[in-house]
C-alpha positions in Angstrom: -51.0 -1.3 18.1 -48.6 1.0 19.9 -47.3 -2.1 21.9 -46.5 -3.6 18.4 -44.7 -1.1 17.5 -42.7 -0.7 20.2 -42.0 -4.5 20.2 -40.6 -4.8 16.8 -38.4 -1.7 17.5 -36.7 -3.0 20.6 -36.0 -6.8 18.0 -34.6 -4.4 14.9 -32.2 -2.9 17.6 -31.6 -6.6 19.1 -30.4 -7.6 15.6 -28.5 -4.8 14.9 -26.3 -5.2 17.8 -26.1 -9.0 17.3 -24.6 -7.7 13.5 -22.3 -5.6 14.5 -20.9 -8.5 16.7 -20.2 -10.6 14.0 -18.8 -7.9 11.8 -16.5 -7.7 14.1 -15.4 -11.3 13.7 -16.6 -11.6 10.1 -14.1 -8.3 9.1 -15.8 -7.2 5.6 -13.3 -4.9 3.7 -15.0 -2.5 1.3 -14.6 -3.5 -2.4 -11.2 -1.3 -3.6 -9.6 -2.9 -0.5 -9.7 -6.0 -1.7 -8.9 -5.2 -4.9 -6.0 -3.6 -4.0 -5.1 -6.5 -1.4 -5.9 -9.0 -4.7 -3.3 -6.4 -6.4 -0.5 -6.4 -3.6 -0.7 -10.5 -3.8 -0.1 -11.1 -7.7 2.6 -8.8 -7.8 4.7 -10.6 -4.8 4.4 -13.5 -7.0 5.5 -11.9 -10.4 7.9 -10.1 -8.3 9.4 -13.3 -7.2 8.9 -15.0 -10.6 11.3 -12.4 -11.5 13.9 -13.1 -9.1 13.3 -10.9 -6.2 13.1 -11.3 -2.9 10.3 -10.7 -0.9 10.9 -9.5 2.6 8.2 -7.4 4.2 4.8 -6.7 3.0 2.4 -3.7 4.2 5.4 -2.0 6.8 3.7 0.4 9.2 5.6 3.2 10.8 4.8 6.9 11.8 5.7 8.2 8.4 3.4 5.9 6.2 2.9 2.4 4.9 5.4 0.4 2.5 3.1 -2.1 0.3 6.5 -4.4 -0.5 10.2 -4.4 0.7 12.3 -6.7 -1.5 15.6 -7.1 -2.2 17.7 -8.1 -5.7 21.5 -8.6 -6.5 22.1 -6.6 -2.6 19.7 -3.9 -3.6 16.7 -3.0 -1.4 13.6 -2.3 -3.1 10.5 -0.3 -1.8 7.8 -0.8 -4.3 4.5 1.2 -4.0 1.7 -1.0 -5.7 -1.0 0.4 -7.5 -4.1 -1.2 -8.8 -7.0 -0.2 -10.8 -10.1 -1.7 -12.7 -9.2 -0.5 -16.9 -11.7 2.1 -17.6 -12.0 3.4 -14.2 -11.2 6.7 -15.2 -8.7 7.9 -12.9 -5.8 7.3 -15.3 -2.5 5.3 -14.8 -2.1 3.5 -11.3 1.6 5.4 -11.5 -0.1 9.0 -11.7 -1.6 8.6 -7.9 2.0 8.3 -6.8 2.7 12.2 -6.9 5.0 14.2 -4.8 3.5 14.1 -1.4 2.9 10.5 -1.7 6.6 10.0 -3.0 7.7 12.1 0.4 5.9 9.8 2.8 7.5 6.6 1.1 10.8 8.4 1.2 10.7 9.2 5.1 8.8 5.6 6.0 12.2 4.0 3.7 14.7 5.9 5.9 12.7 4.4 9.1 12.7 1.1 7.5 16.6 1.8 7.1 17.2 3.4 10.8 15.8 0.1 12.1 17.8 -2.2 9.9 20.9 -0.6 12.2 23.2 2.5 11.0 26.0 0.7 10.4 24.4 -1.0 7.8 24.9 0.9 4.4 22.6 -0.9 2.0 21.9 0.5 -1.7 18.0 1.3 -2.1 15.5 2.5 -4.8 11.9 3.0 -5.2 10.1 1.0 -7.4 6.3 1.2 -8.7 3.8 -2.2 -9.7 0.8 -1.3 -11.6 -1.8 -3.8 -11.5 -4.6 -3.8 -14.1 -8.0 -5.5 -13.6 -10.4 -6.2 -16.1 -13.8 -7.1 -14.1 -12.3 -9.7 -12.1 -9.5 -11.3 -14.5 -6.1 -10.1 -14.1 -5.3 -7.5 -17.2 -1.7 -6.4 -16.8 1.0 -5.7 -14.3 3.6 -3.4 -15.1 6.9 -2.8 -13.1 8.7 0.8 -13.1 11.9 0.1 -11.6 13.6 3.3 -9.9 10.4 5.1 -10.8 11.5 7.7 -8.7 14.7 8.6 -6.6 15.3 9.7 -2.8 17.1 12.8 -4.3 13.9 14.3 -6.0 12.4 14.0 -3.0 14.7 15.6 -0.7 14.2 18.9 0.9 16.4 21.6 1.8 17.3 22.8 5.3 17.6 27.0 5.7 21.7 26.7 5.5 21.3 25.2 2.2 22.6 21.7 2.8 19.9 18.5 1.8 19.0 16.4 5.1 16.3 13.3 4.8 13.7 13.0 6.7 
């Protein structure tokens, strides 16, 4: 009986491993990821609908993640998506974008910026996409244009003078 015991121990942990192999071939995102991935997708193509044009999508640097870089009539656009299911009780998708969040956007732009060269001096804002779900059909998307500016988000240095990150 012990023997039995022992056996079917040592095949649950042979399975095991052989799962987490495939996971890591089969990459299974957890549900609000792919929502939010779902969310990031239908708003590049309102986004274009509406005349924009997309450059970069999910930009990584030290200083945080851009969801879309875009650029209309020579302006450049960082626009923060945010998507929810309606009823979800957390509120509006534009309410999670507070201070500190509006900071780390800020500082990730002006890398985005640095890279693009310094003698480049391009005209920027910060834009916000809220993305609506209702179950699985898409409900609304709504587009804040200069939701917020770089200037709000600025600090100040001890002599006084403003300096970006």
């Amino acid at each position: 009986m012990y023997w039995l015991k022992k056996k079917a121990l040592r095949a649950y942990r042979r399975l095991r491993r052989k799962l987490r192999r495939l996971r890591m071939f089969f990459h299974v995102r957890a549900a609000h990821l792919r929502l939010g991935r779902r969310g990031e997708s239908m708003t590049c193509r309102a986004l274009s609908e509406l005349g924009l044009e997309i450059l970069d999508r999910n930009v990584r640097n030290r200083y945080g993640e851009i969801d879309i870089v875009a650029r209309e009539e020579g302006v450049l656009c960082f626009i923060e998506v945010k998507t929810r299911r309606r009823g979800s009780g957390f509120g509006r998708p534009a309410d999670a974008v507070d201070r500190r969040r509006q900071v780390r956007l800020s500082r990730a732009a002006n890398m985005y910026m640095r890279k693009l060269g310094d003698e480049v001096e391009v005209p920027y804002r910060f834009d916000i996409v809220e993305v609506l779900y209702e179950g699985s059909r898409l409900d609304d998307i709504t587009y804040l244009r200069s939701a917020f500016s770089d200037r709000t988000v600025r600090r100040r240095s001890q002599s006084g003078r403003a300096y970006r990150y």
